[in-house]
C-alpha positions in Angstrom: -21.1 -16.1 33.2 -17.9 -17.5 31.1 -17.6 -14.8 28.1 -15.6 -16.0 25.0 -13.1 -13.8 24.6 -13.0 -14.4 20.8 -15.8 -12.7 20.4 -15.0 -9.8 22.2 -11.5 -9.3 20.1 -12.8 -6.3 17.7 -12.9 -4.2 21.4 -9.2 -4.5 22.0 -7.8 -4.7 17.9 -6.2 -1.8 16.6 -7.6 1.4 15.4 -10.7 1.0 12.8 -9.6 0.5 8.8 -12.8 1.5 6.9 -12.0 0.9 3.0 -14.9 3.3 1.4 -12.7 4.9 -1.0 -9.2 4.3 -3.1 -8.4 7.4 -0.8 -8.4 5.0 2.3 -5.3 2.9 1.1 -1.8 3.9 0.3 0.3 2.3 -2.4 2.0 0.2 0.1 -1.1 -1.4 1.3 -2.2 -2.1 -1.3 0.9 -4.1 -2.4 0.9 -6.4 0.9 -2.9 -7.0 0.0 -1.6 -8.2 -3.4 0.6 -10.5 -2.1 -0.7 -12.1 0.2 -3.9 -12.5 -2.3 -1.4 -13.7 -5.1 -0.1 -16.5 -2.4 -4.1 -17.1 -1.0 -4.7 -18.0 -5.2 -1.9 -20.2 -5.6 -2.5 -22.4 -2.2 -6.4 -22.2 -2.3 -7.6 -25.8 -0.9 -4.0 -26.0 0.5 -3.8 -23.4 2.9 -7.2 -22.0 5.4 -6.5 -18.9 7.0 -8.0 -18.0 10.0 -8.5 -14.1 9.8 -11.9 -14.0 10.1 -12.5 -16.9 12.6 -15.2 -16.8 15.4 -16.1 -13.5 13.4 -19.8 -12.3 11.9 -19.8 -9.9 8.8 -23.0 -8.8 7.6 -23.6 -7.7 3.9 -26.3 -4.7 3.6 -27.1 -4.5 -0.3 -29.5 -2.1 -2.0 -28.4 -3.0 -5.2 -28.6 -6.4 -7.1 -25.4 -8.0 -7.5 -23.7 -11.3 -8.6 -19.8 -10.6 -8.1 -19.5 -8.7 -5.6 -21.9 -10.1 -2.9 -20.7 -13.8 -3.9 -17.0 -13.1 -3.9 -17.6 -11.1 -0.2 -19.5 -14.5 1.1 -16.6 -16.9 -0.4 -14.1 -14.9 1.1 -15.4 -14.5 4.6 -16.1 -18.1 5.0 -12.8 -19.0 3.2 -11.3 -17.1 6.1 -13.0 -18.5 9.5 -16.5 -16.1 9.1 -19.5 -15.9 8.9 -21.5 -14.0 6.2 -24.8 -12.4 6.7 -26.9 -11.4 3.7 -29.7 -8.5 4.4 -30.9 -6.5 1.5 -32.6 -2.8 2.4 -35.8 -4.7 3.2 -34.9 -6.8 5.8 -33.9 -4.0 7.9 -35.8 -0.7 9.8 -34.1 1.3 7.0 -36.4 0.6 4.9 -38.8 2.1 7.2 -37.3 5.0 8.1 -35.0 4.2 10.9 -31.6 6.4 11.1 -28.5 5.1 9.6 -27.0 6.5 13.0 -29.4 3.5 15.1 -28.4 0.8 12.4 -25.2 1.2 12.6 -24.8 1.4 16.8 -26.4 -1.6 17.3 -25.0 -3.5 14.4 -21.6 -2.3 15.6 -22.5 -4.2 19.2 -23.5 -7.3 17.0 -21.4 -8.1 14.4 -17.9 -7.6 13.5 -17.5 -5.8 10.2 -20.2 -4.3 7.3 -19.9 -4.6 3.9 -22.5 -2.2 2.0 -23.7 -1.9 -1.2 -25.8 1.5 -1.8 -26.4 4.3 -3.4 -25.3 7.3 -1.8 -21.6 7.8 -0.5 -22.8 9.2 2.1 -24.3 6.4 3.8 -21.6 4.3 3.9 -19.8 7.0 5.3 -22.4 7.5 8.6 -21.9 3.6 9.0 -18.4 4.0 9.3 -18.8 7.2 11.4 -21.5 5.6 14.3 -20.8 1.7 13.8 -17.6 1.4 15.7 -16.8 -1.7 13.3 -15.2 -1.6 10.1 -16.9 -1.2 6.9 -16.3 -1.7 3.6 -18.0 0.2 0.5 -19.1 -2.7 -2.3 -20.2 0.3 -4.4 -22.0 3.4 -4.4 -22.6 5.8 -7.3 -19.7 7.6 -6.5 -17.0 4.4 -6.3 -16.3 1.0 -6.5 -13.2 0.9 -5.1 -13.1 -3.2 -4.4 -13.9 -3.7 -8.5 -10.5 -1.2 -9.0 -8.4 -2.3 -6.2 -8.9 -6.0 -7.9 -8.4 -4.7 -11.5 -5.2 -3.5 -10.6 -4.2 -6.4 -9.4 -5.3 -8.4 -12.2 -3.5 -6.0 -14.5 -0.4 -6.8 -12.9 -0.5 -10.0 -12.1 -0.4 -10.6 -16.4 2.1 -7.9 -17.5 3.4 -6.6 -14.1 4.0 -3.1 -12.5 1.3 -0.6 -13.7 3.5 2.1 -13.0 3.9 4.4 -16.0 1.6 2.6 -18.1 -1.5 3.7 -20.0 -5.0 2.8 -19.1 -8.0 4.0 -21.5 -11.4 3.7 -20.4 -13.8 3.7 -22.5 -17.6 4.8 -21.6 -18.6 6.9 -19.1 -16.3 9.2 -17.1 -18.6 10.3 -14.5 -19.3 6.6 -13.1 -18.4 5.1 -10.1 -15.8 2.9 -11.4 -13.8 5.4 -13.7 -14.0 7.7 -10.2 -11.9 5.2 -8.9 -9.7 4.5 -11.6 -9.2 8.1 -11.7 -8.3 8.4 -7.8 -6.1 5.2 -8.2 -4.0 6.9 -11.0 -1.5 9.3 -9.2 -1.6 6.7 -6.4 -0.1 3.7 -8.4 1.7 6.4 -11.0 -0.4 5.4 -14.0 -1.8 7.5 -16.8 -5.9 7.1 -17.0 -6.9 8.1 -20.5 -11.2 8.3 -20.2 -12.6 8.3 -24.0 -16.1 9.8 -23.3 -18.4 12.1 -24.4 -18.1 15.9 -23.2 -21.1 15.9 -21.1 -19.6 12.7 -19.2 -15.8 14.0 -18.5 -14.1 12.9 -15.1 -14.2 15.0 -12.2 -11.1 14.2 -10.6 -8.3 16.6 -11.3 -5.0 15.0 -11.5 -1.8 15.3 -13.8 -2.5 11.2 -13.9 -6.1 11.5 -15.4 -7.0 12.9 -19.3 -10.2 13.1 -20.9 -11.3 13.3 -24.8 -13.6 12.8 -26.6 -12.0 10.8 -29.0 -11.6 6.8 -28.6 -8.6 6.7 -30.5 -6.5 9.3 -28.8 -8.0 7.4 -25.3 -6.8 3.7 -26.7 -3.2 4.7 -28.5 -0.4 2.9 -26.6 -2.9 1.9 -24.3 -1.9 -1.3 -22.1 -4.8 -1.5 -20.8 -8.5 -1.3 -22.2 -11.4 -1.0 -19.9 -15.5 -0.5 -20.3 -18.3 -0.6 -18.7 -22.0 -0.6 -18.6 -23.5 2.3 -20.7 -26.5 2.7 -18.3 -25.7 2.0 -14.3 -27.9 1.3 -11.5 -30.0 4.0 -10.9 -30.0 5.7 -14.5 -32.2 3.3 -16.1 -34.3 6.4 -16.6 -32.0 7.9 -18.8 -31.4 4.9 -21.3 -32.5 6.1 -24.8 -30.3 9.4 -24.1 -27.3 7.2 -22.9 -27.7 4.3 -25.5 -27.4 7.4 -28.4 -24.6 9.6 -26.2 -22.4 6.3 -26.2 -23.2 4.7 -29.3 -19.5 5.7 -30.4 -18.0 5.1 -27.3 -17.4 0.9 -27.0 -14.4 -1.4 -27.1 -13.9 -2.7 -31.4 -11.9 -3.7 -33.5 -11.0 0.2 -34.0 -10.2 0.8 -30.5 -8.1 -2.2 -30.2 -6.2 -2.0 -33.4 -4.7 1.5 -31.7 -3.8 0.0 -28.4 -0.6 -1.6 -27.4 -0.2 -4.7 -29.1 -0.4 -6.7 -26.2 -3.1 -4.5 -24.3 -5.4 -6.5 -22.0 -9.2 -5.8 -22.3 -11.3 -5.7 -19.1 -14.6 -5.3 -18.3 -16.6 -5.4 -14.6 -19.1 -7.3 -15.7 -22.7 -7.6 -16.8 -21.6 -6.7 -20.3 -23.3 -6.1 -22.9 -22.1 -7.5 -26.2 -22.4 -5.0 -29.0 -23.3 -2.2 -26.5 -19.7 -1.2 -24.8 -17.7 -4.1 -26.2 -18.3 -6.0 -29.4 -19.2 -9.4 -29.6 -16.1 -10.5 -31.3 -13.9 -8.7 -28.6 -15.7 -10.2 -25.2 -14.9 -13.7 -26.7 -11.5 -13.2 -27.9 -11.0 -11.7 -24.9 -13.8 -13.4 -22.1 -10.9 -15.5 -20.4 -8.9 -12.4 -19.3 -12.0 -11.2 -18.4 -13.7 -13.7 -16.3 -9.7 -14.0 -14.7 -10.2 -10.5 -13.5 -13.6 -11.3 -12.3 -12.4 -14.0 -10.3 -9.7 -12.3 -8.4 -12.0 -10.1 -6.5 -12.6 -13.2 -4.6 -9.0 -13.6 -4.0 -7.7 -9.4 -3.4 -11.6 -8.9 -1.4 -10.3 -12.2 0.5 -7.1 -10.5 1.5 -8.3 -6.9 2.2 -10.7 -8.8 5.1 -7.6 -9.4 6.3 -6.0 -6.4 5.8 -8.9 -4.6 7.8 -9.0 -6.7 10.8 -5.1 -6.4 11.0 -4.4 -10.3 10.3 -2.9 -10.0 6.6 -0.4 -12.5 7.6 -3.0 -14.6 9.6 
């Protein structure tokens, strides 16, 4: 029986690259991943990579999502793929089945897994038993795609982040502010989380303050970030949060203590007059739906990154 040896190239590439946390890239990396996603923006519809081709990724989601899950489809087919979509239902998870049994016979099926969960942990046993690399599109502990981009974003507007401040405003404990924090000491900037006491980051780094006031997070500040109040999974806690955080939001007051250029990001949904007010997400929407749409283009160049064909 002829075999096609494309299909069989994951069994002889080099040794598995897994990107579930901002641990699991160096500084270095992370710049080639930048570049080559700075050149993939500028030449899009000019130049069609091929990093991906003859390849099958699929995408296992237990969370809604609009960004992440269409900027992961985009960029697989952008590079040669083929993306497969299956939320927790479609699979024996849902029943019960073992992550350990998923992941062995996905692993002899597809190419790559992109999953989108709540505990870290399960990305984690993917990556452990699935002999295929996998990449974490968010859990309650990180998001380190949505950072990896931001960075990039950042500095693709007012170059090297190195040195400068970043304040985020909202809640210190959530996934995305964990990786901020871990990205910090990594890319030699100083995170500044504005939260309340109860919702202090964990990580302990010379790179990464908390307070309780906005204002001392947002002076000098280059860069001012938010999100969501309430995240999946804490809908339950909503009234508590909506009071906690009441104070805690990008304004007029934050802004006016921030750098005088300072950029003004936010992951996305927002919700205007909760974390940011009105007036601010539409002075500021097109810098914001710019760093939206570079996960496309840093997500398309980590693929690459992961299968070893950044310059493929």
């Amino acid at each position: 029986m002829a075999v096609n040896n494309k299909r069989l190239e994951r069994t002889v590439m080099k040794p598995l690259r897994h990107f579930l946390s901002m641990n699991d890239i160096e500084e270095e990396e992370a710049r080639m991943i930048f570049k080559k996603a700075l050149e993939w923006k500028k030449n899009r519809g000019k130049e069609f990579p091929t990093a991906l081709q003859y390849q099958t990724w699929a995408l296992i989601f237990k969370k809604p999502s609009t960004r992440t899950r269409l900027s992961f489809e985009v960029a697989i087919r952008e590079l040669g793929g083929e993306a497969l979509f299956l939320s927790s239902q479609d699979l024996q998870l849902a029943r019960g089945e073992p992550i350990e049994d998923t992941a062995q016979v996905l692993g002899r099926m597809v190419h790559g897994l992109i999953i989108r969960t709540y505990e870290q942990k399960e990305v984690e046993l993917f990556a452990a038993y699935g002999n295929i690399p996998v990449i974490n599109a968010l859990t309650d502990e990180e998001h380190p795609c949505q950072v990896l981009s931001d960075i990039f974003s950042f500095e693709e507007k007012r170059g090297s982040i190195k040195g400068k401040k970043v304040a985020f405003i909202g809640d210190g404990c959530c996934n995305v502010a964990k990786s901020w924090a871990l990205a910090a000491e990594k890319f030699g900037f100083y995170l500044w989380i504005g939260s309340p006491r109860g919702y202090f980051s964990a990580v302990k780094s010379d790179f990464v303050q908390n307070t309780s006031s906005v204002e001392e997070a947002a002076q000098d500040a280059a860069l001012l970030y938010t999100d969501v109040w309430i995240s999946m999974g804490k809908e339950q806690e909503a009234d508590k949060r909506q009071m906690e955080f009441s104070q805690y939001r990008i304004d007029r007051r934050a802004l006016s203590v921030a750098s005088k250029d300072a950029l003004v990001f936010h992951c996305l949904p927002a919700y205007r007059d909760k974390e940011i007010a009105l007036e601010i997400f539409n002075e500021r929407k097109e810098e914001i739906y710019t760093q939206a749409e570079n996960r496309l283009h840093v997500q398309k160049a980590l693929l690459a990154w992961i299968v070893g064909k950044l310059n493929g």
